[in-house]
PASEBA-1860 file (N, C-alpha, C; in nm, 3 decimals):
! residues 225
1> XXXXXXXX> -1.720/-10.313/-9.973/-1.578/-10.347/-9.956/-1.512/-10.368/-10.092 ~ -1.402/-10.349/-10.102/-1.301/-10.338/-10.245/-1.334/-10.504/-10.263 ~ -1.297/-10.522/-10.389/-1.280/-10.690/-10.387/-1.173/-10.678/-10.503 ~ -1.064/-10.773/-10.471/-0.938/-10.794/-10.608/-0.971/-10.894/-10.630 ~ -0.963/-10.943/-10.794/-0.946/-11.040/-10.846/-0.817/-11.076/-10.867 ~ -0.715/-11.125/-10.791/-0.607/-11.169/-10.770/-0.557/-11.279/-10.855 ~ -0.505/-11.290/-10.966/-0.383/-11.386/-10.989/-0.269/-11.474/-11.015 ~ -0.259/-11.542/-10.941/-0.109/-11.636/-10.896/-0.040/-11.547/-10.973
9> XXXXXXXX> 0.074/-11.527/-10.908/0.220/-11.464/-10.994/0.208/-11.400/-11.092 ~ 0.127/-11.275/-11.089/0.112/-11.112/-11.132/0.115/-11.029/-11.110 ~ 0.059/-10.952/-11.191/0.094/-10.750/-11.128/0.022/-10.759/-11.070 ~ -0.133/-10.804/-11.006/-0.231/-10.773/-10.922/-0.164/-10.838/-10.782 ~ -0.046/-10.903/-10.759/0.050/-10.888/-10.650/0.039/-10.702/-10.589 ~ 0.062/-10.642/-10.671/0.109/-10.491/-10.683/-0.036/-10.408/-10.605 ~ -0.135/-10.444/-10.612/-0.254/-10.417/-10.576/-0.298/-10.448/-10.413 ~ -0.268/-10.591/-10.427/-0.228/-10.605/-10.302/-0.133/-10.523/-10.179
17> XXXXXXXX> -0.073/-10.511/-10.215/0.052/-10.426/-10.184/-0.020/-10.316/-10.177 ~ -0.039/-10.239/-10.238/-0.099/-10.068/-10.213/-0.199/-10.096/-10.114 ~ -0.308/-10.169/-10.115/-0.410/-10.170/-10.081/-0.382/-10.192/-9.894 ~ -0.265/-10.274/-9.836/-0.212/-10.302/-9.747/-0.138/-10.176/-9.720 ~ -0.067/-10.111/-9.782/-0.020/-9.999/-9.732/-0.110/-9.857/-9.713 ~ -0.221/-9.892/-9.804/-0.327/-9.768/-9.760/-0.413/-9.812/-9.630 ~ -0.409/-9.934/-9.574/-0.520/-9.956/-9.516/-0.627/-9.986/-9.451 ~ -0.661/-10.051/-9.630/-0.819/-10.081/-9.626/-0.829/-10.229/-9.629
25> XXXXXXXX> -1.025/-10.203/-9.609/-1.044/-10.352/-9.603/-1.073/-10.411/-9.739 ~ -1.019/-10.573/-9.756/-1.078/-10.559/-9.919/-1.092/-10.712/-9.894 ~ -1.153/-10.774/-9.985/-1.136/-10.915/-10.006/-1.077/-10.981/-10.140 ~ -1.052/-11.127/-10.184/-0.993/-11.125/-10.240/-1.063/-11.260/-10.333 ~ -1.072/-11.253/-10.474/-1.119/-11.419/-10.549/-1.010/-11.419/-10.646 ~ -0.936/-11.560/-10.540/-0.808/-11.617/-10.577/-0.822/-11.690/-10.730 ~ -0.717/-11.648/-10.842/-0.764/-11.733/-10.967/-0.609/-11.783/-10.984 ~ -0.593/-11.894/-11.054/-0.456/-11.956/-11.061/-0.444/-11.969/-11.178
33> XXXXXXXX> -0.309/-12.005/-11.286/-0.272/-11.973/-11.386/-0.329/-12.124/-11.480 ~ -0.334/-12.117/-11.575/-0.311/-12.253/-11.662/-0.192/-12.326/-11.644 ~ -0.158/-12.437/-11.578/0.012/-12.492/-11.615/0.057/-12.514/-11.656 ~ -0.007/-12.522/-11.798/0.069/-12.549/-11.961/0.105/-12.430/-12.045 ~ -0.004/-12.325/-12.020/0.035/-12.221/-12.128/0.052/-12.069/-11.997 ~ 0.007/-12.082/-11.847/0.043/-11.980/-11.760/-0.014/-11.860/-11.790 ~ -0.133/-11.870/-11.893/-0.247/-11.804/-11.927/-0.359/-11.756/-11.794 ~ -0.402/-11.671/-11.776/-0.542/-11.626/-11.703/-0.633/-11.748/-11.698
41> XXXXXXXX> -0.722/-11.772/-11.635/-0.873/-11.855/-11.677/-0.962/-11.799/-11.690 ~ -1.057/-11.855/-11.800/-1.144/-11.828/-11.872/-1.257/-11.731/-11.765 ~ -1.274/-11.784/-11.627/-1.337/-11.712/-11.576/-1.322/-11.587/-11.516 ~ -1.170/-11.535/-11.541/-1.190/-11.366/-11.508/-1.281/-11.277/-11.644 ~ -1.304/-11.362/-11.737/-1.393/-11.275/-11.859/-1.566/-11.258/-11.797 ~ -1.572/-11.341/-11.712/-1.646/-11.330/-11.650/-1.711/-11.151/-11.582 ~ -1.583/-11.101/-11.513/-1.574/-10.981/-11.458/-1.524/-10.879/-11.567 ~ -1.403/-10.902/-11.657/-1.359/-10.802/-11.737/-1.383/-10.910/-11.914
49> XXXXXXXX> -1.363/-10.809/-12.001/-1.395/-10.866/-12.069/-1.282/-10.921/-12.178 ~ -1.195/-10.889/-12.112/-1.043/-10.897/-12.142/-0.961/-11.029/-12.073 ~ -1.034/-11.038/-11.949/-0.991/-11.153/-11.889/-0.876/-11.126/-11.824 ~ -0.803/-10.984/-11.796/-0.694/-11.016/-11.748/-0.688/-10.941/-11.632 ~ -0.610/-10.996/-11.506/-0.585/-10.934/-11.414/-0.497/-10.858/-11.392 ~ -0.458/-10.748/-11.315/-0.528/-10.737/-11.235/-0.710/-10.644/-11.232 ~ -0.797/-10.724/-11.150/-0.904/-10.637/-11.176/-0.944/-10.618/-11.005 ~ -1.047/-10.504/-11.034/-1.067/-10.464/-10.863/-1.227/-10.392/-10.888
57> XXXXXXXX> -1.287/-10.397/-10.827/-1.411/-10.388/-10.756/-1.415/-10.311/-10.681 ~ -1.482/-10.199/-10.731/-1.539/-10.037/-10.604/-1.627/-9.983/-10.601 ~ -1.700/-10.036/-10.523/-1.839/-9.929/-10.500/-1.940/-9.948/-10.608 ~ -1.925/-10.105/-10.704/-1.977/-10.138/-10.814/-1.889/-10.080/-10.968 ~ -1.801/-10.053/-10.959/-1.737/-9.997/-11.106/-1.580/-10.095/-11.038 ~ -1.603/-10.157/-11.175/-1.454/-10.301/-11.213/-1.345/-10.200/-11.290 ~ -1.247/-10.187/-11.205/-1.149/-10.075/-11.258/-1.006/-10.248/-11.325 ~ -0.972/-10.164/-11.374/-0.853/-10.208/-11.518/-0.747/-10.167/-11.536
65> XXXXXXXX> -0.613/-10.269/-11.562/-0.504/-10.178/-11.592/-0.487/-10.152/-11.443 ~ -0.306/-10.182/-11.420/-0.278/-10.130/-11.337/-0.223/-10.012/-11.258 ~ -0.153/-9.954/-11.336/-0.144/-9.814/-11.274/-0.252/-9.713/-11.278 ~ -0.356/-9.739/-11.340/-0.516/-9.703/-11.406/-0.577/-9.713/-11.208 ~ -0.553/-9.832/-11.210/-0.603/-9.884/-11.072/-0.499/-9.808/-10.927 ~ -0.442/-9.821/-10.980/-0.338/-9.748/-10.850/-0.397/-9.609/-10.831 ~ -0.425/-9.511/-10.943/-0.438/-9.394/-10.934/-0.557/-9.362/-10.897 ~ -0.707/-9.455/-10.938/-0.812/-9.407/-10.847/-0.792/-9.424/-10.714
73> XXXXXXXX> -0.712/-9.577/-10.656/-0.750/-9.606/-10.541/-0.630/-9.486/-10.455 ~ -0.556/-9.471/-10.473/-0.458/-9.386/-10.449/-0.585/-9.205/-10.419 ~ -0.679/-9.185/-10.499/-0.718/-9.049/-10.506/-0.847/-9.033/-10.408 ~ -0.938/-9.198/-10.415/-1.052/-9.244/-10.376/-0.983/-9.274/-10.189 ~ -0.907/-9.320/-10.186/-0.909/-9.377/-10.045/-0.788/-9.307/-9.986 ~ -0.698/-9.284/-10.042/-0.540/-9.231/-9.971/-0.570/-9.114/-9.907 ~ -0.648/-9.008/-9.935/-0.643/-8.947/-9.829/-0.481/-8.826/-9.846 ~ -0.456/-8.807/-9.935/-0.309/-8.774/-9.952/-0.150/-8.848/-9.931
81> XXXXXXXX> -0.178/-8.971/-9.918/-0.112/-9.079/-9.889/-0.047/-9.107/-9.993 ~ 0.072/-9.138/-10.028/0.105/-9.254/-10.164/0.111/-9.157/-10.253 ~ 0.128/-9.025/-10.284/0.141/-8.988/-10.378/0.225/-8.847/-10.317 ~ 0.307/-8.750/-10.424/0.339/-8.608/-10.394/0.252/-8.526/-10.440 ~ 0.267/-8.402/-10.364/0.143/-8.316/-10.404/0.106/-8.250/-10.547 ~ 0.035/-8.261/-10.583/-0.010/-8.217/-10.668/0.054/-8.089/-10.793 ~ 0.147/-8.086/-10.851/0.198/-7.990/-10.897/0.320/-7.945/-10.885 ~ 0.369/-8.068/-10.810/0.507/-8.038/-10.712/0.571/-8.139/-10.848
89> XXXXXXXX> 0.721/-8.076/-10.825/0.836/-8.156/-10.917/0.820/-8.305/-10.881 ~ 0.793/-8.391/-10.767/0.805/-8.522/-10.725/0.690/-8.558/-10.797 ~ 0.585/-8.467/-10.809/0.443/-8.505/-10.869/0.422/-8.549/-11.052 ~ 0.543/-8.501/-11.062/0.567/-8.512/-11.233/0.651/-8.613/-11.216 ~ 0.784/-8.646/-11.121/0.789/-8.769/-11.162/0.739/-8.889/-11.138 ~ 0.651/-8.882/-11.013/0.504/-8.964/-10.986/0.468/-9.047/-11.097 ~ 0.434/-8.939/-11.154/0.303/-8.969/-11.312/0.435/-9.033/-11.401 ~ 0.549/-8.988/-11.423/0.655/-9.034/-11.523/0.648/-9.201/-11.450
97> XXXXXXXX> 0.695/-9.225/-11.354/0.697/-9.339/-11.292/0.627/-9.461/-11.266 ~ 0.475/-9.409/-11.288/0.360/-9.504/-11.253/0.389/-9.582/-11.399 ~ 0.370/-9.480/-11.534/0.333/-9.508/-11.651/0.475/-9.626/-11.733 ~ 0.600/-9.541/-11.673/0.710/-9.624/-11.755/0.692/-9.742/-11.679 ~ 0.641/-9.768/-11.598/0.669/-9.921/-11.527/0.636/-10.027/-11.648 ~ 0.469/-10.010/-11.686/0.423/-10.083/-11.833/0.452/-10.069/-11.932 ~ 0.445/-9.908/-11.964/0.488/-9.842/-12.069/0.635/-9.888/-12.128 ~ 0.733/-9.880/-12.075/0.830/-9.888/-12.142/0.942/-9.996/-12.082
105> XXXXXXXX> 0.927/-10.010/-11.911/0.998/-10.127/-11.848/0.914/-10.278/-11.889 ~ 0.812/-10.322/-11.893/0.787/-10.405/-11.879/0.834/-10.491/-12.058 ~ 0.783/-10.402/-12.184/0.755/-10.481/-12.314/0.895/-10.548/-12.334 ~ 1.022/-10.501/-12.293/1.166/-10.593/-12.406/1.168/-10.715/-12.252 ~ 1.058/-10.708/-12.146/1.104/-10.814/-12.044/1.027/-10.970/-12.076 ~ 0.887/-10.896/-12.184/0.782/-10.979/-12.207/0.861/-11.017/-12.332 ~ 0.936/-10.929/-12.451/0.963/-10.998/-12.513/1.117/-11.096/-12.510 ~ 1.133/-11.081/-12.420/1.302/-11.178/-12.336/1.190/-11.333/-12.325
113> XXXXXXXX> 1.075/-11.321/-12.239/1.001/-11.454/-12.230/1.019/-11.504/-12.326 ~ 0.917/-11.406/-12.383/0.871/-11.508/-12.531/0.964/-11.540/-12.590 ~ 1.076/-11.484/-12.632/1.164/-11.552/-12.723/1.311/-11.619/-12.660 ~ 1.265/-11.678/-12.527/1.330/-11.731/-12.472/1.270/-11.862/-12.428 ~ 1.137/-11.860/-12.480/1.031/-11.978/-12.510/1.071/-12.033/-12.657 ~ 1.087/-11.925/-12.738/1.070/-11.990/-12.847/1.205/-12.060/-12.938 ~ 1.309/-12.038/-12.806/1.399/-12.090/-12.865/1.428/-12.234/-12.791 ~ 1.345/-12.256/-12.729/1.361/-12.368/-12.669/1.217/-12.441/-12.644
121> XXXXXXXX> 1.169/-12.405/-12.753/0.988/-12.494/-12.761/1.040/-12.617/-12.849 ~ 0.941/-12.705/-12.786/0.891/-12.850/-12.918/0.873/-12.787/-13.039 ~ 0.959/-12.834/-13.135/0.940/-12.838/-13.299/1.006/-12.949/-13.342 ~ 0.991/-12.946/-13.514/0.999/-13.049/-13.621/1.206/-13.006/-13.584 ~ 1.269/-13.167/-13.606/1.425/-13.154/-13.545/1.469/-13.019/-13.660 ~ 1.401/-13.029/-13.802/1.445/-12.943/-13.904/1.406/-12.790/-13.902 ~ 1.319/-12.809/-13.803/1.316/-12.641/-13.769/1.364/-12.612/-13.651 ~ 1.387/-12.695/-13.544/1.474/-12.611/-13.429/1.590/-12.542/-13.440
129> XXXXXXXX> 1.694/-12.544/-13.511/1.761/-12.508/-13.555/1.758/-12.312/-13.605 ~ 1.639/-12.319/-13.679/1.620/-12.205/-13.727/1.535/-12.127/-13.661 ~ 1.459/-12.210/-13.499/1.429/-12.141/-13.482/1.496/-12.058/-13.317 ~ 1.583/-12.140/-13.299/1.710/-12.097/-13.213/1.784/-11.975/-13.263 ~ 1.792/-11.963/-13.411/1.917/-11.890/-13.445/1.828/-11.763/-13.466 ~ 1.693/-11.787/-13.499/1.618/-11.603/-13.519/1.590/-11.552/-13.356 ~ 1.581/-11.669/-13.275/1.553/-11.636/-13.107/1.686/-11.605/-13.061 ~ 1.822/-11.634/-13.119/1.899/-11.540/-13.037/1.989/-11.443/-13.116
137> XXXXXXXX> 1.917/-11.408/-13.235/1.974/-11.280/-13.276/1.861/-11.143/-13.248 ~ 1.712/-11.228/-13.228/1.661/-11.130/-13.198/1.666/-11.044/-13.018 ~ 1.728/-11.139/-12.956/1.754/-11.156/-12.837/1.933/-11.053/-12.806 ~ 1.996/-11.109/-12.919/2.112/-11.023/-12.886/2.094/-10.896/-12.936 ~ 2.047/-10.869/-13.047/1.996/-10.733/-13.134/1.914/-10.609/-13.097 ~ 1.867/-10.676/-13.037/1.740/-10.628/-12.972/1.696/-10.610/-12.844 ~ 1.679/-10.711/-12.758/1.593/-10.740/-12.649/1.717/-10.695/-12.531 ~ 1.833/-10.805/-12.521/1.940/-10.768/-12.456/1.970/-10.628/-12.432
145> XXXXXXXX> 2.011/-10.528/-12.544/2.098/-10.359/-12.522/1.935/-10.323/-12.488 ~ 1.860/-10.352/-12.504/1.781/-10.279/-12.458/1.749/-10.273/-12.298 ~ 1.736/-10.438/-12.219/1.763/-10.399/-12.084/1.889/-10.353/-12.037 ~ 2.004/-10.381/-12.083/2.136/-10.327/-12.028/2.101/-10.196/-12.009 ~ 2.048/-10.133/-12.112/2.004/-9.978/-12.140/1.942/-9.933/-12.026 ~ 1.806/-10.008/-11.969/1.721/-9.958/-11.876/1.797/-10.017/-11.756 ~ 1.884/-10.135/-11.740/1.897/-10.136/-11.644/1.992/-10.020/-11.584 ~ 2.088/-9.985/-11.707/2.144/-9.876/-11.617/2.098/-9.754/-11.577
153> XXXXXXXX> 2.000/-9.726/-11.669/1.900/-9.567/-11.682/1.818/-9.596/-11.531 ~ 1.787/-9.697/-11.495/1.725/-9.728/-11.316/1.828/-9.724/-11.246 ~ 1.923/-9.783/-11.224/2.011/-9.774/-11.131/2.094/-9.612/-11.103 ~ 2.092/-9.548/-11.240/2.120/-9.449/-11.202/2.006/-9.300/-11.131 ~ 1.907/-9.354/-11.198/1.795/-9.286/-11.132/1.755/-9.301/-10.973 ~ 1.816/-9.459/-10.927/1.822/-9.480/-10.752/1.920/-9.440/-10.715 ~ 2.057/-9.406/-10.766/2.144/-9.367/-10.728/2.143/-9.190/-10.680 ~ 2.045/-9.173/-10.721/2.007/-8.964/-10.695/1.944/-8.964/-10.602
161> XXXXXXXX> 1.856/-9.065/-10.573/1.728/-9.020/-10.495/1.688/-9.186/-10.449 ~ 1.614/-9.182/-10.345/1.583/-9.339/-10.236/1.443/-9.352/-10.302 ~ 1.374/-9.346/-10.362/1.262/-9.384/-10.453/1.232/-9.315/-10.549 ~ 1.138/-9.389/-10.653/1.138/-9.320/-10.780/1.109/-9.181/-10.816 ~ 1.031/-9.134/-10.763/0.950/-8.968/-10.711/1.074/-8.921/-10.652 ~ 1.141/-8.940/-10.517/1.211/-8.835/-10.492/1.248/-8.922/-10.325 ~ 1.248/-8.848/-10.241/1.289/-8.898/-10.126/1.183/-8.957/-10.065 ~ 1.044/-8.971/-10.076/0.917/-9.011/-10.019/0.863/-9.156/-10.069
169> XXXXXXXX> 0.828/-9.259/-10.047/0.799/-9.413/-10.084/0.641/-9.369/-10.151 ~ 0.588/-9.371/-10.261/0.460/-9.350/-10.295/0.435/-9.496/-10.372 ~ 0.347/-9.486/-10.446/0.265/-9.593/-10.576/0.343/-9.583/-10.680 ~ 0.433/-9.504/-10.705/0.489/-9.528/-10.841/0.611/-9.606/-10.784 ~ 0.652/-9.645/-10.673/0.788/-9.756/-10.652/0.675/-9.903/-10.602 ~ 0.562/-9.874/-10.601/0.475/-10.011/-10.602/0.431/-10.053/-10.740 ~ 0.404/-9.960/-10.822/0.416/-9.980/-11.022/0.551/-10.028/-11.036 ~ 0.649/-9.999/-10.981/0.771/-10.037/-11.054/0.861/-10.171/-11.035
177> XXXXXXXX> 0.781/-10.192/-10.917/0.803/-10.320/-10.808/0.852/-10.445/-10.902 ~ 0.703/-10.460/-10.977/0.701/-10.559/-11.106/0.806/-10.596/-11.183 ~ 0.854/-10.459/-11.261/0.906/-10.487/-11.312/1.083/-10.492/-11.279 ~ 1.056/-10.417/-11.195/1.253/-10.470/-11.128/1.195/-10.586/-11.056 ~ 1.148/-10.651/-11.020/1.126/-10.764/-10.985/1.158/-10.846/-11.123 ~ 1.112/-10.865/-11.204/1.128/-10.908/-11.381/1.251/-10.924/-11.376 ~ 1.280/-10.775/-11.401/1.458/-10.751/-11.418/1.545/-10.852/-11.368 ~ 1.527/-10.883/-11.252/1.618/-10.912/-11.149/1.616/-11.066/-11.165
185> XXXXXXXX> 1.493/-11.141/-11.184/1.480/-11.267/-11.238/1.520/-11.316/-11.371 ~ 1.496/-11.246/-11.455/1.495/-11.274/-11.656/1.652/-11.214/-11.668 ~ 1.655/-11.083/-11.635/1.831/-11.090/-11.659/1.863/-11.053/-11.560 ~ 1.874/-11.035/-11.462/1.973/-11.056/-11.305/2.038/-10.874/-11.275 ~ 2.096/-10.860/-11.169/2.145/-10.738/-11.121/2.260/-10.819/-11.036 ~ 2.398/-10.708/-11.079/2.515/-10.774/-11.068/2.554/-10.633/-10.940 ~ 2.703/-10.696/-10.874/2.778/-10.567/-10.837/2.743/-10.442/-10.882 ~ 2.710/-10.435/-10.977/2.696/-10.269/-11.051/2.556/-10.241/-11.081
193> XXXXXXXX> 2.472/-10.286/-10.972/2.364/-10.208/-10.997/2.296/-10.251/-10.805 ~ 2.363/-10.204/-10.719/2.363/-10.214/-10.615/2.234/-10.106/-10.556 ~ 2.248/-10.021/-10.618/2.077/-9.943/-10.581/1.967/-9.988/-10.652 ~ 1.995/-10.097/-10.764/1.842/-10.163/-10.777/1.840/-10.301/-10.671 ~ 1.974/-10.313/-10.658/1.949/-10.438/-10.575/1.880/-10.366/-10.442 ~ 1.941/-10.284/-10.430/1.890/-10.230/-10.229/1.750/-10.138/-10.261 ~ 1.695/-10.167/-10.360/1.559/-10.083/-10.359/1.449/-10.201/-10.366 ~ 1.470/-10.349/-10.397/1.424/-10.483/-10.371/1.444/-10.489/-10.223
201> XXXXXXXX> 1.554/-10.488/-10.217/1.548/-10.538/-10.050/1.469/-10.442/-9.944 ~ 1.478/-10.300/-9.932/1.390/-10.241/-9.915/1.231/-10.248/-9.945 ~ 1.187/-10.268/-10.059/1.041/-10.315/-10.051/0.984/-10.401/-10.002 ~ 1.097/-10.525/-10.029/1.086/-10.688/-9.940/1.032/-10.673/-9.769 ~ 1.130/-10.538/-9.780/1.130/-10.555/-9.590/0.976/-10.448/-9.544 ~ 0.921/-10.417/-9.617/0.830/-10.323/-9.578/0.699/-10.429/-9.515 ~ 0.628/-10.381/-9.412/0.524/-10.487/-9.335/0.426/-10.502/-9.441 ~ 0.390/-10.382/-9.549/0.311/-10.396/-9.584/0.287/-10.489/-9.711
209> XXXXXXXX> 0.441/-10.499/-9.730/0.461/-10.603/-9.858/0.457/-10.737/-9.828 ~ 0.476/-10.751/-9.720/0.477/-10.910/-9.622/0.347/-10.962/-9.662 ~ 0.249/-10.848/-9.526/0.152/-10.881/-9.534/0.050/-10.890/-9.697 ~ 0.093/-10.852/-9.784/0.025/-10.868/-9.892/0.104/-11.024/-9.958 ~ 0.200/-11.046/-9.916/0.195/-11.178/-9.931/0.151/-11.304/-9.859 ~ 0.140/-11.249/-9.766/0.029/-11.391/-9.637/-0.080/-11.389/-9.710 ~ -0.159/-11.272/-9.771/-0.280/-11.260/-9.818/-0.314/-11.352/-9.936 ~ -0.239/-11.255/-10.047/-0.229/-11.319/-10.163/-0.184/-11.491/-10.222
217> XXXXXXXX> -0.050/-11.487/-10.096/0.012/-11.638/-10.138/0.173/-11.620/-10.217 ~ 0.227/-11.740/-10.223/0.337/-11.773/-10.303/0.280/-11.646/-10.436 ~ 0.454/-11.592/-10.452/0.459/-11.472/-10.534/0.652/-11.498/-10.637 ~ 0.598/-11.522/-10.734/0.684/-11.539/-10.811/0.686/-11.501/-10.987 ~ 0.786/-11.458/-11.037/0.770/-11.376/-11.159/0.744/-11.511/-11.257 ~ 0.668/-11.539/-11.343/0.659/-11.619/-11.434/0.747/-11.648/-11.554 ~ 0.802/-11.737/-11.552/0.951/-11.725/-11.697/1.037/-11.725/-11.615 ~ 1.075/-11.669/-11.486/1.209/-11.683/-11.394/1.341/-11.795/-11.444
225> X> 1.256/-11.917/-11.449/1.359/-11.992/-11.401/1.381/-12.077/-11.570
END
């Protein structure tokens, strides 16, 4: 049987999710975050040597990386499920889709955290100051036009087509889940981006996303609030 190493409020949410919509049977060893630093624990190094989740268990080989993981279990168990065929135009943007989720949506969301930590961490009174003013120029300079950028480059990409591939729901709108999930928490979706909003609400409502949350548990983006 599959086994996920699941945890609290991560992309291995996303695993869940596929794994419910393909299926199968799997089990699950629940790990919870640090509450000071919202770090992994020491004991997923146990299984990977990286320590980070999401990780999954098949047939004895610990697969890594998540869209890494989507695409065996997607080839191994789907059955032709969850993906477009092979060679087909939806199939190229498949593969475009799985990859930008990490690749290129997720890094200016990780760096919005961090330097939205670091402008508001414990320091000496003589350095908060300076270190407010490099956290929000790097924040306006940088981090900011850059989601405005993607957020509109997504919204207009839902605006053509009802999922990322094309007209069909596959694994690359379960890769992408994450990070418009991110989006939508760290900098928000207004009136004018009404097809990323209705492509959340659509996933929300799917049984299979439910049920991967009865499974998994409370599911929430980390840094949100």
């Amino acid at each position: 049987m599959l086994r996920v190493h699941h945890l609290e409020n991560s992309r291995s949410q996303r695993i869940l999710w596929l794994l419910e919509e393909l299926e199968l049977d799997y089990e699950i060893v629940h790990y919870a975050r640090d509450p000071d630093t919202l770090l992994a624990p020491p004991g997923l190094r146990a299984v990977h040597p990286l320590g980070k989740s999401p990780l999954v268990e098949d047939d004895g080989q610990v697969l890594a990386e998540s869209a890494a993981i989507c695409e065996v279990l997607v080839e191994r168990h789907g059955a032709g499920r969850l993906r477009p065929p092979l060679g087909s135009p939806e199939w190229a943007r498949y593969l475009y889709w799985m990859h930008f989720a990490e690749g290129s949506a997720m890094p200016p969301l990780l760096m919005k955290l961090v330097f939205d930590r670091i402008g508001s961490a414990p320091a000496p009174f003589f350095l908060k100051p300076v270190l407010r003013g490099v956290a929000d120029k790097v924040r306006a300079r940088l981090i900011t036009p850059q989601l405005a950028a993607q957020r509109s480059y997504l919204e207009g990409e839902l605006a053509a087509r009802t999922w990322f591939a094309g007209e069909a729901f596959s694994a690359a709108d379960i890769m992408m889940s994450f990070p418009l999930e991110a989006m939508a928490a760290r900098f928000g979706f207004g009136a004018e981006q009404p097809h990323l909003a209705g492509f959340l609400q659509r996933i929300h409502a799917r049984p299979a996303y439910r049920r991967a949350l009865q499974r998994g548990g409370p599911f929430s983006i980390p840094g949100a609030d």
